[in-house]
C-alpha positions, 0 to 999 in steps of 0.5 A: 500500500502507498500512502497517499495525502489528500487535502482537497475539499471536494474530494475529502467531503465524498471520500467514503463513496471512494475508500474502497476504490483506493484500497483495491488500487493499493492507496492508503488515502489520509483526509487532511483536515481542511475546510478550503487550503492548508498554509505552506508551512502545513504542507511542508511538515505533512507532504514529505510524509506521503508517497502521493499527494492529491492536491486542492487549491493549496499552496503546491510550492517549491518549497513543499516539493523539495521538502516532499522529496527529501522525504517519500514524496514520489508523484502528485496529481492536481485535482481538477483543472485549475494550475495556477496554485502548482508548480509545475517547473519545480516538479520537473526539476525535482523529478516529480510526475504530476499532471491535472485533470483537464476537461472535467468540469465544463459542464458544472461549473458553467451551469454555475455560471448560467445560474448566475446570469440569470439571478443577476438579469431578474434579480433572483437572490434579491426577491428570495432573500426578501421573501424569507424576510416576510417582503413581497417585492416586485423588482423589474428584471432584464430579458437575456434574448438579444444582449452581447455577452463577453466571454473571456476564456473559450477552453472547456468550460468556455465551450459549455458556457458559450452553447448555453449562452447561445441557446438563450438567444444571447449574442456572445463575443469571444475572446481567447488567444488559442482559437481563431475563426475561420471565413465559414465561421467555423472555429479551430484551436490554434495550440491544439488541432485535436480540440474539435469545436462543435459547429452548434458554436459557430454563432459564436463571435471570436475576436478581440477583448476590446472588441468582446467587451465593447458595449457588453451588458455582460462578462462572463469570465471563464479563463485560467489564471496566469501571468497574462490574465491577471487583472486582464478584466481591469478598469479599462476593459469594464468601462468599455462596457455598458453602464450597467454591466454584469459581470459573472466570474465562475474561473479564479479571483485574480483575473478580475481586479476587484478594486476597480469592480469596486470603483465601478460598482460606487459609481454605477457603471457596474450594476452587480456581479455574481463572484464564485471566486475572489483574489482572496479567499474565503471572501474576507469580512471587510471586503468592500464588495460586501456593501453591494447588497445586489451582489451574488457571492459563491464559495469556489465551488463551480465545480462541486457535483456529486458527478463532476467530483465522482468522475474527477476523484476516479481519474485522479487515484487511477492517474496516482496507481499508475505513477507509483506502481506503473512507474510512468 
């Protein structure tokens, strides 16, 4: 049996449904106690002790892979999809196979999103919240048909968003460097040719983010964080918008600059945003956008399905048995 740390939410919450599964694999899994990350310092006193570490959202360092190695860390595997927390160059130097779990959360986390517009365009939150304190409000909504949407990411969870999008009669303007679009509209992955992209989203616009966001009513942010998309959805791109914009983020906190949301909500230009994500989470008590009371606010947990995580935790603990007995 190998020893395996697990501290990542979703999967920890669910463990029991998998206890069994990671027995027959040879997996002796250890549930960290942790509600959303562990700190640095956890991790580098628990990870050496582990021969696999199934990683969250924590901090996945240098620092805590060269503790690992000096102790029985020998492979890790990224839950999810989501990188920006890991270091990847430093697994590599240290000679640590790793991987994530792409394309298994499209469909979930961009229903999450979905969720979100529509509780932003006919104020859904705001009368449930009124109608559980006794009030029977009547606040006047918005109609989705017709209404640009910019959508900023086009990866899986882009693609699902953009179909649903779509199937609401919304007119979505796309942004994503990896994709082009070709003179019969059809559109292709430039970094990989085997991604094929349905033609029911050939109605989708793929251009520029100035163009995207040019007199949006929505953004709808579903991209990766890295050191070209932070803040990419900053002051300058939100006044592009129109007055009255919405803005959905259902990918990670930094890729939107909140202190300009925040600037832009005072001022009215933004009129709510529905966040799953923040720069800093969980969601600090002090945080201004607390003050907006038509602000929808979600705890990182797009991706939280019993059938996204199910699908998910499999791949990973497969993925895990084949790095320590495979020796891939």
């Amino acid at each position: 049996m190998k020893k395996i740390l697990l501290t990542c939410p979703p999967m920890l919450k669910q463990f029991e449904r998998y206890k069994e599964f990671a027995i027959e694999k040879g997996l002796d899994v250890y549930c960290a106690l942790v509600t959303q990350i562990m700190t640095e310092d956890e991790l580098i006193e628990l990870v050496p002790q582990f021969d696999g570490w199934i990683i969250g959202d924590d901090p996945a360092t240098r620092r805590v892979f060269e503790a690992g190695v000096h102790g029985n860390l020998k492979a890790a595997v990224k839950w999810g999809v989501g990188v920006d927390n890991v270091d990847f160059e430093a697994c590599k130097d240290l000679n640590i196979p790793i991987t994530n779990i792409p394309g298994v959360f499209g469909e979930e986390v961009s229903d999450v999103g979905i969720g979100y517009l529509l509780g932003l365009s006919r104020k859904l939150f705001e009368i449930d919240a009124a109608v559980k304190q006794g009030q029977w409000v009547k606040p006047c909504g918005s109609s989705l048909s017709g209404k640009k949407v910019c959508l900023i990411g086009f990866g899986d969870i882009g693609r699902c968003s953009a179909r649903k999008l779509l199937a609401f009669n919304l007119d979505v303007h796309a942004s994503d460097p990896g994709f082009r679009q070709n003179n019969d509209r059809t559109i292709e992955c430039i970094y990989n040719p085997n991604i094929k992209i349905s033609n029911i989203l050939n109605g989708v616009h793929m251009t520029s983010l100035e163009e995207a966001s040019l007199n949006c009513d929505y953004i709808f942010v579903t991209c990766a964080l890295n050191a070209d998309t932070r803040h990419l959805i900053n002051r300058d791109v939100l006044l592009r918008a129109k007055k009255g914009v919405r803005i959905i983020n259902v990918a990670r906190g930094p890729v939107v600059c909140e202190a300009a949301v925040i600037e832009l909500l005072e001022s009215g230009h933004i009129d709510a945003v529905a966040f799953d994500v923040f720069e800093i989470e969980p969601l600090k008590i002090e945080n201004s956008l607390r003050k907006f009371p038509q602000n929808i606010f979600g705890t990182h947990n797009g991706s939280n399905s019993i059938d996204g995580v199910d699908k998910t935790s499999y791949i990973a603990m497969e993925t895990m048995r084949k790095y320590l007995f495979d020796k891939i």
